[in-house]
PDB file of the backbone (N, CA, C, O) and the ligand in Angstrom, with CONECT records:
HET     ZN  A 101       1
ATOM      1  N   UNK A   1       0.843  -1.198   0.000  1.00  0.00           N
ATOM      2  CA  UNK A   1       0.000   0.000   0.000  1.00  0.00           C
ATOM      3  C   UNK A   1       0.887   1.261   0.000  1.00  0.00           C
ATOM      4  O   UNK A   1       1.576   1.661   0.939  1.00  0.00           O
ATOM      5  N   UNK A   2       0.749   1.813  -1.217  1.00  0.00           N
ATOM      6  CA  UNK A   2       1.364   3.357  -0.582  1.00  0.00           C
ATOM      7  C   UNK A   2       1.241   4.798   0.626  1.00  0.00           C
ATOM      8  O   UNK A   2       0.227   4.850   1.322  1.00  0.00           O
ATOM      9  N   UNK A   3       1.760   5.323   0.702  1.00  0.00           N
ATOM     10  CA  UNK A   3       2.054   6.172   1.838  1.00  0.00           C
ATOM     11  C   UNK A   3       0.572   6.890   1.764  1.00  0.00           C
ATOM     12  O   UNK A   3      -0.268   6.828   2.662  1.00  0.00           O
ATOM     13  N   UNK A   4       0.415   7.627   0.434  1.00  0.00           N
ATOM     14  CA  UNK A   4      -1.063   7.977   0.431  1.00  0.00           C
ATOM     15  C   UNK A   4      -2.253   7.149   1.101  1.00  0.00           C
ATOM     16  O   UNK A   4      -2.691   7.559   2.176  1.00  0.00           O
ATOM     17  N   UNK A   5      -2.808   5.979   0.506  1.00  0.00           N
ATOM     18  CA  UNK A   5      -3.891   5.246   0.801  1.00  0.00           C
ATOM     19  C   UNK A   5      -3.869   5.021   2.572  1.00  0.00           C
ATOM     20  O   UNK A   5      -4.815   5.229   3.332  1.00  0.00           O
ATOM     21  N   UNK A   6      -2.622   4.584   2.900  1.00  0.00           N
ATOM     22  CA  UNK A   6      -2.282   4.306   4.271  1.00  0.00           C
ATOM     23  C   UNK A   6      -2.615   5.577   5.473  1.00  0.00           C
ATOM     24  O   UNK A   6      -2.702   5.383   6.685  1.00  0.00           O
ATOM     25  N   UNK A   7      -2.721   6.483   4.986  1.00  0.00           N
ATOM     26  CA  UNK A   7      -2.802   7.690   5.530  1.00  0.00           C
ATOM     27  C   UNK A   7      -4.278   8.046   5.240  1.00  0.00           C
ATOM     28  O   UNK A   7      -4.673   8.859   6.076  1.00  0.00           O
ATOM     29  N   UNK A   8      -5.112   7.753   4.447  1.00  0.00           N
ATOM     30  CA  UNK A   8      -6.273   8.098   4.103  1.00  0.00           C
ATOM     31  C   UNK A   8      -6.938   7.173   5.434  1.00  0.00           C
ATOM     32  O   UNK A   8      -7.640   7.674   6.312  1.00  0.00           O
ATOM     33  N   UNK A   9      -6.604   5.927   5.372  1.00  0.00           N
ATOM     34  CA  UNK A   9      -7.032   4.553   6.196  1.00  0.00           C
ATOM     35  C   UNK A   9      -7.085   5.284   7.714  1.00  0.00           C
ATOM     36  O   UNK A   9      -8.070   5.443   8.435  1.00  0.00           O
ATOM     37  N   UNK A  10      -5.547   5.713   7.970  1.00  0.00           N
ATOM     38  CA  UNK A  10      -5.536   5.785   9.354  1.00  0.00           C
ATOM     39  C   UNK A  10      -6.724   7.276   9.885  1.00  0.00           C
ATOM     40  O   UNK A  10      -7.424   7.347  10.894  1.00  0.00           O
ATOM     41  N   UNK A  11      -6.615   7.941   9.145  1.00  0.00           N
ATOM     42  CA  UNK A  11      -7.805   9.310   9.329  1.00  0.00           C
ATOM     43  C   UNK A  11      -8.928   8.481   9.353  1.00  0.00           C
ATOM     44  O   UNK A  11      -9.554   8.309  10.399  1.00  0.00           O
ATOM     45  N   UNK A  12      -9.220   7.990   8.377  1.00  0.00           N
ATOM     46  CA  UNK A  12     -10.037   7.331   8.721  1.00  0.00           C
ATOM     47  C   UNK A  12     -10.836   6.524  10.148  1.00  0.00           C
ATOM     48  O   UNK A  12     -12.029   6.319  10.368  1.00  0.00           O
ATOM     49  N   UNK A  13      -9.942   6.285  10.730  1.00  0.00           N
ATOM     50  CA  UNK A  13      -9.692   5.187  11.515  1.00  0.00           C
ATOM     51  C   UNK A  13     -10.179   6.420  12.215  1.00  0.00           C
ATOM     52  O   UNK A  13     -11.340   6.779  12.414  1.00  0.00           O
ATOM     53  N   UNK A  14      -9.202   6.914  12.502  1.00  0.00           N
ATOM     54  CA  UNK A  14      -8.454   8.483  13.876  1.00  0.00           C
ATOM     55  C   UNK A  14     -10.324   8.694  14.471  1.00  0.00           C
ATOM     56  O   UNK A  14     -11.059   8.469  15.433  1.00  0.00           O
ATOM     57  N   UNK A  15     -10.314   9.380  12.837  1.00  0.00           N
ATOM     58  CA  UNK A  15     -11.753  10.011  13.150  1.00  0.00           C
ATOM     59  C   UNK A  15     -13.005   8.805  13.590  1.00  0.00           C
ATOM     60  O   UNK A  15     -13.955   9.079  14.323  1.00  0.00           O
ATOM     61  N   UNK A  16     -12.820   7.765  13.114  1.00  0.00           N
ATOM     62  CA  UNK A  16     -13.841   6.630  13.575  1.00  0.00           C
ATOM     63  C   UNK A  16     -14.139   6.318  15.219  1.00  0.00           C
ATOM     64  O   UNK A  16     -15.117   5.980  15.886  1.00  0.00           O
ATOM     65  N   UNK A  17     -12.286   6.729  15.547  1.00  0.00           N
ATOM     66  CA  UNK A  17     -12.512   6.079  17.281  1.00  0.00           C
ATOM     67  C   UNK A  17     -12.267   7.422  18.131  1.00  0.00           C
ATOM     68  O   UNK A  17     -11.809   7.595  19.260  1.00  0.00           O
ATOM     69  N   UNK A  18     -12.726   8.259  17.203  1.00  0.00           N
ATOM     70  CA  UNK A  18     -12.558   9.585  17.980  1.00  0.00           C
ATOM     71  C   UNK A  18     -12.716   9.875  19.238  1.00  0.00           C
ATOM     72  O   UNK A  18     -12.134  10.907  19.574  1.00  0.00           O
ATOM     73  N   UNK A  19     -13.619   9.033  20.509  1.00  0.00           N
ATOM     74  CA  UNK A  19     -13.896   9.514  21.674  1.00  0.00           C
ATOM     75  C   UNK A  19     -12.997   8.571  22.362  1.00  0.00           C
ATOM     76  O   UNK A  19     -13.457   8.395  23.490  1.00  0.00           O
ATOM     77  N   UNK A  20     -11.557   7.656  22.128  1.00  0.00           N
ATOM     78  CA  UNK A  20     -10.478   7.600  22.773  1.00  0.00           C
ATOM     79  C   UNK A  20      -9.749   7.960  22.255  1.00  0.00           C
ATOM     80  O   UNK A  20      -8.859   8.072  23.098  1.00  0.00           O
ATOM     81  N   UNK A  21      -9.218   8.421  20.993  1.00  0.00           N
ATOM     82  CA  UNK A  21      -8.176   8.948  20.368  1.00  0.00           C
ATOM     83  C   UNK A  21      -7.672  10.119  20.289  1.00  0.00           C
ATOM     84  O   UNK A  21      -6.570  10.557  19.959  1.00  0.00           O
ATOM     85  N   UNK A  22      -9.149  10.804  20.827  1.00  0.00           N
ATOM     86  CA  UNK A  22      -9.223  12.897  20.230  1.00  0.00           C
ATOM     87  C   UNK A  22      -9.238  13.100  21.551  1.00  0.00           C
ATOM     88  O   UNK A  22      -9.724  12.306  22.356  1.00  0.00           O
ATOM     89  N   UNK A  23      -8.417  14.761  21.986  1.00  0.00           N
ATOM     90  CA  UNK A  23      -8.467  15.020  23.211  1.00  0.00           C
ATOM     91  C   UNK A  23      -8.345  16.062  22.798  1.00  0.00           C
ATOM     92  O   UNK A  23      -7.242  16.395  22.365  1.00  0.00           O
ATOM     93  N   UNK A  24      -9.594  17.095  22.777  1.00  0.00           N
ATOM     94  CA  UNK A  24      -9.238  18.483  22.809  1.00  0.00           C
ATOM     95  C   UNK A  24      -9.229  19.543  24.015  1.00  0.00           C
ATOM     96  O   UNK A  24      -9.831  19.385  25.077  1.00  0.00           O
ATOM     97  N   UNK A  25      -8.483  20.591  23.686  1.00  0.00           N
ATOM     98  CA  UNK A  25      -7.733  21.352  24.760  1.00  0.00           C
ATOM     99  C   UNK A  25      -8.269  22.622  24.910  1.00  0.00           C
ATOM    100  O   UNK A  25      -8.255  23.324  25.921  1.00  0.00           O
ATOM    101  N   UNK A  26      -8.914  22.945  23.427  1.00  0.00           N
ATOM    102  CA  UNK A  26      -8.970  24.563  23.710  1.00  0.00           C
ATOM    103  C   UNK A  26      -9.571  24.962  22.330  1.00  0.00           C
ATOM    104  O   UNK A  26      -8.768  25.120  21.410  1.00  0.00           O
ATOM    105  N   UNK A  27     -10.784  25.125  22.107  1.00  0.00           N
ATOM    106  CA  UNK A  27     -11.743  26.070  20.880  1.00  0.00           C
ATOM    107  C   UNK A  27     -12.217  27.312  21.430  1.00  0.00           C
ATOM    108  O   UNK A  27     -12.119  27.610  22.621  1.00  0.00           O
ATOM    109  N   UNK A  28     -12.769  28.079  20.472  1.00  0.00           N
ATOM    110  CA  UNK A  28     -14.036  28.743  20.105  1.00  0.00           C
ATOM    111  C   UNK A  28     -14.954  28.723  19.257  1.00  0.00           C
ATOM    112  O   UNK A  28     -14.623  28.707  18.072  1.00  0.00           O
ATOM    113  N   UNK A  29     -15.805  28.720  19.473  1.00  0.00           N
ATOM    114  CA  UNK A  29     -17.064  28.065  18.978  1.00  0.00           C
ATOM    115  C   UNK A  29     -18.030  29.449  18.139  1.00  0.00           C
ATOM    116  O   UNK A  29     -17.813  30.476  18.782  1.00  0.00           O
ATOM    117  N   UNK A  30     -18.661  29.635  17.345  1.00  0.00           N
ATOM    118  CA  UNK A  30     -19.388  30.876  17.120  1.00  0.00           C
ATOM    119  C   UNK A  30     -20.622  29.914  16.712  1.00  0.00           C
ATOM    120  O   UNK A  30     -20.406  29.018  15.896  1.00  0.00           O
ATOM    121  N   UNK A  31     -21.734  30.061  17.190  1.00  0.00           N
ATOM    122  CA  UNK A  31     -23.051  29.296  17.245  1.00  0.00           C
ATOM    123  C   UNK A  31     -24.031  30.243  17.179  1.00  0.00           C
ATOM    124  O   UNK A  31     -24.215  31.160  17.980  1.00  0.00           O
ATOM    125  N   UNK A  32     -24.846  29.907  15.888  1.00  0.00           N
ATOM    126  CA  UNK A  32     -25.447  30.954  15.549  1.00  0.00           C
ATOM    127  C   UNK A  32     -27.071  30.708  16.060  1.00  0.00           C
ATOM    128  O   UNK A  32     -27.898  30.617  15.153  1.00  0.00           O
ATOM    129  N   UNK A  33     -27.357  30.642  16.891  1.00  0.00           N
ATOM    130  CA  UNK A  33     -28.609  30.314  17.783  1.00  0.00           C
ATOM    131  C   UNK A  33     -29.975  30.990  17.312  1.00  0.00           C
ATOM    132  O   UNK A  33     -29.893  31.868  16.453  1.00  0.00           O
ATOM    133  N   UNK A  34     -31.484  30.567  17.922  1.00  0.00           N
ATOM    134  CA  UNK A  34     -32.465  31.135  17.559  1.00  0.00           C
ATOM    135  C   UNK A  34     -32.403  32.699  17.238  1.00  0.00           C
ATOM    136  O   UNK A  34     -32.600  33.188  16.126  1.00  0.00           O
ATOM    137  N   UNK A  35     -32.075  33.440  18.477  1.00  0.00           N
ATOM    138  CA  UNK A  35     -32.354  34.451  18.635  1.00  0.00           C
ATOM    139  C   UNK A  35     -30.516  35.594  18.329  1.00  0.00           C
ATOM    140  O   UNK A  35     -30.196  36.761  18.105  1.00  0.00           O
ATOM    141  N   UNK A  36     -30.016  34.576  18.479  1.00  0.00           N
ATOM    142  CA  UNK A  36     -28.470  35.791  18.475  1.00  0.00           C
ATOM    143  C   UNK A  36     -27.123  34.809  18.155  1.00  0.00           C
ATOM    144  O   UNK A  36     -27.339  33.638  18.466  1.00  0.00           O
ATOM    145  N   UNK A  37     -26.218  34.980  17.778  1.00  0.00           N
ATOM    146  CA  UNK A  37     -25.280  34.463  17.524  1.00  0.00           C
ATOM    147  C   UNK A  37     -24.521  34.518  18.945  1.00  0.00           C
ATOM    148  O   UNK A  37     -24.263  35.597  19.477  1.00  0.00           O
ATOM    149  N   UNK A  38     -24.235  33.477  19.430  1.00  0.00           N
ATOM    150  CA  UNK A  38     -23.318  32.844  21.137  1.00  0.00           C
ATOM    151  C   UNK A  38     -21.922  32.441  20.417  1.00  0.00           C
ATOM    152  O   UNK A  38     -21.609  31.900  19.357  1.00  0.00           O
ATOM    153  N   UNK A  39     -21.084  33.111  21.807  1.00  0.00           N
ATOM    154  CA  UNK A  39     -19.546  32.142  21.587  1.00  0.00           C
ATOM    155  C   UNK A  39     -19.368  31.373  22.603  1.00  0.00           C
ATOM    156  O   UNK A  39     -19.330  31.747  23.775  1.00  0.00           O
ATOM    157  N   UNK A  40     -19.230  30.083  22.138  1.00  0.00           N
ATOM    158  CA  UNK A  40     -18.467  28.907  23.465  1.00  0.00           C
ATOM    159  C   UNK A  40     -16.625  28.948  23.773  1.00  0.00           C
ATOM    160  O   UNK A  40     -15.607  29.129  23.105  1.00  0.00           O
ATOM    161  N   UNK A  41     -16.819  28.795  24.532  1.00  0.00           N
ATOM    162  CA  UNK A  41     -14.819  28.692  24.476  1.00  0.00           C
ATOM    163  C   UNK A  41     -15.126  27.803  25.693  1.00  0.00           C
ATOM    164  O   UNK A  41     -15.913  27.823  26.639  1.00  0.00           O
ATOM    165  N   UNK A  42     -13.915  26.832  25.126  1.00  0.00           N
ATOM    166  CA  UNK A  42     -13.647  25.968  26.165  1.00  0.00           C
ATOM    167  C   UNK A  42     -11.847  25.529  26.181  1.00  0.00           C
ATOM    168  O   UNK A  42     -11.136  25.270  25.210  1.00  0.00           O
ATOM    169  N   UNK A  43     -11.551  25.559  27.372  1.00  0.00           N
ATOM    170  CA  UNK A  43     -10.497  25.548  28.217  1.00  0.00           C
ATOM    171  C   UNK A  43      -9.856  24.488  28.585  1.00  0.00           C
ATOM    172  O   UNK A  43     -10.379  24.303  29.684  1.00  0.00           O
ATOM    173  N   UNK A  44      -8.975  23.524  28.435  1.00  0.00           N
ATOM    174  CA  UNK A  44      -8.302  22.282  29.645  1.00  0.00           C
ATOM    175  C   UNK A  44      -9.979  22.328  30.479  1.00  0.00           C
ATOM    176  O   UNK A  44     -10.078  22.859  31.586  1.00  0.00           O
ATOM    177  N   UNK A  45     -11.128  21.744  29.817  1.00  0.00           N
ATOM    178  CA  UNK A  45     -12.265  20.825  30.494  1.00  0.00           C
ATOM    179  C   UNK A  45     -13.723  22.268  31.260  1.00  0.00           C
ATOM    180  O   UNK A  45     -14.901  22.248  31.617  1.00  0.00           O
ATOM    181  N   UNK A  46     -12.707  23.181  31.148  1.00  0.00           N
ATOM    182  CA  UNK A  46     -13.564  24.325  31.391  1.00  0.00           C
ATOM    183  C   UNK A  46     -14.084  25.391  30.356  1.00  0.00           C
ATOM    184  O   UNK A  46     -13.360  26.121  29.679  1.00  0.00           O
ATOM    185  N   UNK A  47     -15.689  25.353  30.343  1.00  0.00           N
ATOM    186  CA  UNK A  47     -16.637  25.629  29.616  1.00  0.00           C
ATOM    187  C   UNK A  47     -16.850  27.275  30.405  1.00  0.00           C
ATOM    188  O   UNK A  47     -16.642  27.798  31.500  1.00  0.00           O
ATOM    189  N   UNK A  48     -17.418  27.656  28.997  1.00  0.00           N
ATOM    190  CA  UNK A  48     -17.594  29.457  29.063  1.00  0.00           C
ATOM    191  C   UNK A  48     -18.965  29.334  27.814  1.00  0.00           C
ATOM    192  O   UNK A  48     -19.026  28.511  26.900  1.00  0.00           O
ATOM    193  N   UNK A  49     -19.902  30.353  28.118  1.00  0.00           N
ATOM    194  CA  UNK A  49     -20.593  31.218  26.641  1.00  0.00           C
ATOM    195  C   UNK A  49     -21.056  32.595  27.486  1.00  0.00           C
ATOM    196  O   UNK A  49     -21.252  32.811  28.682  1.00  0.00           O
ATOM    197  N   UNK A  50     -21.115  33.229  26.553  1.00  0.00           N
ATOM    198  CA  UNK A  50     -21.450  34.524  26.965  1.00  0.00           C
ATOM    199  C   UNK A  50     -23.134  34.858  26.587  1.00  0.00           C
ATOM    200  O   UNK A  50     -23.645  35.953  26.354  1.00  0.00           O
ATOM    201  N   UNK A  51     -23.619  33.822  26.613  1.00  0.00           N
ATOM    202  CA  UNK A  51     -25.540  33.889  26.685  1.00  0.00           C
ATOM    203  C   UNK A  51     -25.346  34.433  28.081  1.00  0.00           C
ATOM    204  O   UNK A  51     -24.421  34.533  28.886  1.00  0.00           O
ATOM    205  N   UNK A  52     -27.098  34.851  27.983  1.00  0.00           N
ATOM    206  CA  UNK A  52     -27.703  34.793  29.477  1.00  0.00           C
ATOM    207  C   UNK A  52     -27.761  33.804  30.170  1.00  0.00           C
ATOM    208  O   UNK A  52     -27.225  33.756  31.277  1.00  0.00           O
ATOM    209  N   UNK A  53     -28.315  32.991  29.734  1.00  0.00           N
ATOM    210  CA  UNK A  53     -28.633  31.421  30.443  1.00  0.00           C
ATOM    211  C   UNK A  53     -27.217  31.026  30.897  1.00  0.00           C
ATOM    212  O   UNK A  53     -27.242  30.555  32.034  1.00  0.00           O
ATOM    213  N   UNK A  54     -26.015  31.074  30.361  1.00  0.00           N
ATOM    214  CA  UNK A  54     -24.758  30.282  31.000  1.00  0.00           C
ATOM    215  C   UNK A  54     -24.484  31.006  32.444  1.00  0.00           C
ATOM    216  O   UNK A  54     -24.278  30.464  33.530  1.00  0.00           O
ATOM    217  N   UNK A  55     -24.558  32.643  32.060  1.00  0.00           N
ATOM    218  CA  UNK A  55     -24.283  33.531  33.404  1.00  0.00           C
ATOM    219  C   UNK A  55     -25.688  33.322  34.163  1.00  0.00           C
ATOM    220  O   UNK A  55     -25.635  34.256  34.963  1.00  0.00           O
ATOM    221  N   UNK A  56     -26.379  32.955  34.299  1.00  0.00           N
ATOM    222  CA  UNK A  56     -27.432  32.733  35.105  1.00  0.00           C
ATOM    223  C   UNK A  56     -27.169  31.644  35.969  1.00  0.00           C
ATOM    224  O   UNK A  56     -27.050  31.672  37.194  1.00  0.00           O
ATOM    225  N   UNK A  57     -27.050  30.154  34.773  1.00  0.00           N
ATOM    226  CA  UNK A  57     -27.057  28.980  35.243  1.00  0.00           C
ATOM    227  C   UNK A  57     -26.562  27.796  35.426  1.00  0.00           C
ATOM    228  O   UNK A  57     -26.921  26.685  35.816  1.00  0.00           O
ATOM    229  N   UNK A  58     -25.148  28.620  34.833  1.00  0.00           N
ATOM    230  CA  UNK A  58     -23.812  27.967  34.608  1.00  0.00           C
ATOM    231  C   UNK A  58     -24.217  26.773  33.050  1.00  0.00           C
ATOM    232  O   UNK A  58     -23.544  25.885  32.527  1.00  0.00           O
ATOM    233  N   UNK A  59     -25.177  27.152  32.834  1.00  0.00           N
ATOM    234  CA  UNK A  59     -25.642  25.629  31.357  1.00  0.00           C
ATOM    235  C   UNK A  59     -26.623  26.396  30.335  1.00  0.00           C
ATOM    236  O   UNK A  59     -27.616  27.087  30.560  1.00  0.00           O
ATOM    237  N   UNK A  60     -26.207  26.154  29.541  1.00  0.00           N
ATOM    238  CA  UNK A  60     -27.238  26.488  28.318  1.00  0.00           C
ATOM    239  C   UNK A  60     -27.061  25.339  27.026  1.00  0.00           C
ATOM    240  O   UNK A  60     -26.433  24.293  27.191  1.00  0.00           O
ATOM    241  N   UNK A  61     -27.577  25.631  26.002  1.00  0.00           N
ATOM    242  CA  UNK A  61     -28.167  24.831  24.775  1.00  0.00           C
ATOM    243  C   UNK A  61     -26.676  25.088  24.082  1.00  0.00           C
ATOM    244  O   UNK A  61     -25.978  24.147  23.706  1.00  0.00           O
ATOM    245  N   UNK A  62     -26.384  26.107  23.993  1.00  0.00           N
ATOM    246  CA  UNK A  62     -24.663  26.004  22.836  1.00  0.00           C
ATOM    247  C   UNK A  62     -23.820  25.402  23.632  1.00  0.00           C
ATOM    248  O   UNK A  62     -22.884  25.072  22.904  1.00  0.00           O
ATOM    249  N   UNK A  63     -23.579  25.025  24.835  1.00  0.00           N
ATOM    250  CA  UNK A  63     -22.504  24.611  25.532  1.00  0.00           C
ATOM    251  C   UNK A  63     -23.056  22.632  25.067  1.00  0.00           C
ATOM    252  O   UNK A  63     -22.523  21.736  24.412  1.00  0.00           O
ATOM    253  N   UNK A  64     -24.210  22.749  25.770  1.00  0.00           N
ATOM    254  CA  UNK A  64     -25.074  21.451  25.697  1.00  0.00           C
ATOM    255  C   UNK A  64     -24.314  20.385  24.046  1.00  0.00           C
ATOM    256  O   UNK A  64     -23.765  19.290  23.928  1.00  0.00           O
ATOM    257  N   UNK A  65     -24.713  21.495  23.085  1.00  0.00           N
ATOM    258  CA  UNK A  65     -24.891  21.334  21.692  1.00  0.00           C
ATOM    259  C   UNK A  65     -23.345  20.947  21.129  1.00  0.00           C
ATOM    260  O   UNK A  65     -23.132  20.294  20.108  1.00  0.00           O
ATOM    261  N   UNK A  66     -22.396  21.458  21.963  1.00  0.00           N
ATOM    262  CA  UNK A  66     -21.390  21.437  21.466  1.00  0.00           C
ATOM    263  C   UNK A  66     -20.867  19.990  21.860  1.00  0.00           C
ATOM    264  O   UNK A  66     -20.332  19.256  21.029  1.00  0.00           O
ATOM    265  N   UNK A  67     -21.102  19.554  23.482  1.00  0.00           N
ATOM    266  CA  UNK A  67     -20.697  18.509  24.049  1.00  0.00           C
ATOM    267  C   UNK A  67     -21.175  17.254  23.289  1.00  0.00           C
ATOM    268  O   UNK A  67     -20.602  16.166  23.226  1.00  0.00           O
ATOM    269  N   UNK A  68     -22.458  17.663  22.669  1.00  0.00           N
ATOM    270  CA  UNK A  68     -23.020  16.629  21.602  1.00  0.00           C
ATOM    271  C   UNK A  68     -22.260  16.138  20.916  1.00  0.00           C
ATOM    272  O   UNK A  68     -22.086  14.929  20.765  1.00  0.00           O
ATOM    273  N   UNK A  69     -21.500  17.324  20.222  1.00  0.00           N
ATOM    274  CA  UNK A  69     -20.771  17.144  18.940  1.00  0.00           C
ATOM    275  C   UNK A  69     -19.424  16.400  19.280  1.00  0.00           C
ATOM    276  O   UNK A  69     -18.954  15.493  18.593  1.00  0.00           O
ATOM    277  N   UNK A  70     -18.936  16.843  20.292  1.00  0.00           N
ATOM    278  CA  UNK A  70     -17.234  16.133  20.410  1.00  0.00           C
ATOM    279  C   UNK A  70     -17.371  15.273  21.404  1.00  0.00           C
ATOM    280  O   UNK A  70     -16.279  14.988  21.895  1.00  0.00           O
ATOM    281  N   UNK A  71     -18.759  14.460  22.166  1.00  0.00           N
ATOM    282  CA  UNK A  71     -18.381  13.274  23.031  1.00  0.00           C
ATOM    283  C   UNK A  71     -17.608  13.431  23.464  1.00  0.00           C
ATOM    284  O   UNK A  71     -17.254  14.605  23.571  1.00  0.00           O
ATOM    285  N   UNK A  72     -16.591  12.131  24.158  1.00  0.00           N
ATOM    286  CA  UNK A  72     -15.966  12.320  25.062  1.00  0.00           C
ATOM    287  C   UNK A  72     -14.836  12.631  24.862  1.00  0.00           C
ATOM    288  O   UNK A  72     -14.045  12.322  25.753  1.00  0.00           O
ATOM    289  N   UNK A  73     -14.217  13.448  23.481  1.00  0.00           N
ATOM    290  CA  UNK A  73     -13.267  14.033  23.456  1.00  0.00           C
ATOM    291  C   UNK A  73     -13.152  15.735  24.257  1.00  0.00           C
ATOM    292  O   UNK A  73     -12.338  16.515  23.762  1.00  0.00           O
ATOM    293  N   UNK A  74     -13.813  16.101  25.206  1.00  0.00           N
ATOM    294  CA  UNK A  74     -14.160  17.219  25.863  1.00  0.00           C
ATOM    295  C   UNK A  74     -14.452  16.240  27.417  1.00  0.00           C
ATOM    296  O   UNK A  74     -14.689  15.050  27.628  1.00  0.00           O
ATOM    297  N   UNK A  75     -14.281  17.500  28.324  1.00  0.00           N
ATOM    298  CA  UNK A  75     -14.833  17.120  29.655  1.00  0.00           C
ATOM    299  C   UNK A  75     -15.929  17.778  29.719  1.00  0.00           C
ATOM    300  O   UNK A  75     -16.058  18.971  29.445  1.00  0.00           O
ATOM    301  N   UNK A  76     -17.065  16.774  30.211  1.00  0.00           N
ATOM    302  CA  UNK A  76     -18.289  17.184  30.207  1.00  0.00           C
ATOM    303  C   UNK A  76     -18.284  18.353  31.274  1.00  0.00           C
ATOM    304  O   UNK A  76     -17.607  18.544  32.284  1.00  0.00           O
ATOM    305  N   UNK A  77     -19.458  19.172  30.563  1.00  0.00           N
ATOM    306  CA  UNK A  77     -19.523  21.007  31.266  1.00  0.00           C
ATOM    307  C   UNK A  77     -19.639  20.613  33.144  1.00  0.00           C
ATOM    308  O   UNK A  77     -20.703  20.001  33.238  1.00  0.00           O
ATOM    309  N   UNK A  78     -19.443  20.646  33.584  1.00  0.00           N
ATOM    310  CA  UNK A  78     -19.920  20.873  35.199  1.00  0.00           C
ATOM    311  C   UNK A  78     -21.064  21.804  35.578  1.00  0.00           C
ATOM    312  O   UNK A  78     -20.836  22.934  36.009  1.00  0.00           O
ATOM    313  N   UNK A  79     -22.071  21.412  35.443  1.00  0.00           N
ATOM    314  CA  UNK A  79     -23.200  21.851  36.029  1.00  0.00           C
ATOM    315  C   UNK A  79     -23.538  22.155  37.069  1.00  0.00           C
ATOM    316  O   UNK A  79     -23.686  21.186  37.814  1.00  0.00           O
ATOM    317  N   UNK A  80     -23.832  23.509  37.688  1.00  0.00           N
ATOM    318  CA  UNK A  80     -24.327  23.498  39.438  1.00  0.00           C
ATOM    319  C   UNK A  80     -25.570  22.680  39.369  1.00  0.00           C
ATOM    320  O   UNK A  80     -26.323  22.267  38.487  1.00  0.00           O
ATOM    321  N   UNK A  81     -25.459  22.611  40.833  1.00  0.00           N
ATOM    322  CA  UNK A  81     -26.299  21.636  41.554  1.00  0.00           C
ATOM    323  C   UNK A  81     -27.925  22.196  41.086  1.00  0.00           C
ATOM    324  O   UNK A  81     -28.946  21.610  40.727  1.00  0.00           O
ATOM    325  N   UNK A  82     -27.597  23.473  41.276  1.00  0.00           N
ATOM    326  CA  UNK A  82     -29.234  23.893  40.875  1.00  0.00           C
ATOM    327  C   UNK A  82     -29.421  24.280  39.764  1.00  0.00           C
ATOM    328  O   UNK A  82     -30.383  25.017  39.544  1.00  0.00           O
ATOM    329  N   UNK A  83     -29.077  24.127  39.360  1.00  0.00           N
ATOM    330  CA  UNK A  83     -29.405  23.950  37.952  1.00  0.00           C
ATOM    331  C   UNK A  83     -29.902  23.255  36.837  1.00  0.00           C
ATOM    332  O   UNK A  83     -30.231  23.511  35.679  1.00  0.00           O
ATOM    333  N   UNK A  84     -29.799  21.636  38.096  1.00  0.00           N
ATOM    334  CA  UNK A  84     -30.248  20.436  37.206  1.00  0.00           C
ATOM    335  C   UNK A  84     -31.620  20.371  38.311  1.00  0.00           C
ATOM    336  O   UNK A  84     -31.996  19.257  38.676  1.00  0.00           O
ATOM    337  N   UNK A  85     -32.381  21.691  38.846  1.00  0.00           N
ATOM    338  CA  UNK A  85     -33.627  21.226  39.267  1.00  0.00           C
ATOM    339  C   UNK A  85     -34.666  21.974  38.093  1.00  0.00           C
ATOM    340  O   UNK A  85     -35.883  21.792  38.141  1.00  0.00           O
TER     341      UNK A  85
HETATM  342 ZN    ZN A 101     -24.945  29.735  25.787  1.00  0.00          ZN2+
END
């Protein structure tokens, strides 16, 4: 097999077993939501957006939405306690 195909395979692969292989460290996110465009940034496992709902309740739908997307290549957001009432 050449160097090409072999390299197509392993991306392949990379991206297939992505939630032990991928470990990300550090994005920004621009999420263009119902009502307004939100930024996520996330940190070494620590989550930020600058909605209302995050400064309210430490959780909202773009943070939510994002964790969707990268499984367990992210540390899930930490939610206060009251927040999940
Ligand atoms: Zn938000």
């Amino acid at each position: 097999m050449d160097s090409a195909a072999s390299r197509i395979i392993k991306a392949k692969q990379y991206a297939a077993e992505r939630d032990t292989r991928i470990r990300v460290h550090n994005f920004d996110v621009e999420l263009h939501g119902e009502n307004a465009t939100h930024f996520v940034n996330y940190k070494n496992g620590d989550w930020k957006c600058d909605c209302e709902e995050f400064l309210l309740r430490g959780v909202c739908s773009h943070i939510m939405a994002m964790e969707e997307i990268l499984g367990d290549s992210v540390e899930p957001a930490m939610y206060p306690v009251a927040a999940q009432k």
